[in-house]
C-alpha angles and dihedrals in degrees: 000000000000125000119253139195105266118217115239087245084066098041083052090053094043089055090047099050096043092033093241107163106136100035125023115208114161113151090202097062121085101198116112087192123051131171115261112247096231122040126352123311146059141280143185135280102222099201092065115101095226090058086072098038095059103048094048082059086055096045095048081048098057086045089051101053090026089063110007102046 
């Protein structure tokens, strides 16, 4: 089954019903962005693979300036 865009009506179900308020991770939403669930804003959606992706890069860039410049 392929992976589709959620709609925030259903990210604001998920969270209810798994009670995922700090950190969103669910693997069947598509969605790289969500709305954070307090406040205005987004968030990430942990099970995406470019959420990783990109904070690796911040991290390696931290290191980087933290111990080569």
């Amino acid at each position: 089954m392929a992976k589709r865009k959620w709609s925030f009506e259903e990210v604001n179900e998920y969270r209810r019903e798994h009670n995922q308020y700090f950190l969103y991770y669910n693997d069947d939403d598509a969605n790289f962005l969500v709305p954070k669930a307090n406040g205005l804003g987004r968030t990430n959606n942990w099970a995406h693979p470019a959420s990783w992706i990109i904070i690796l890069a911040v991290i390696m860039l931290m290191v980087y300036h933290a111990f080569f410049k």
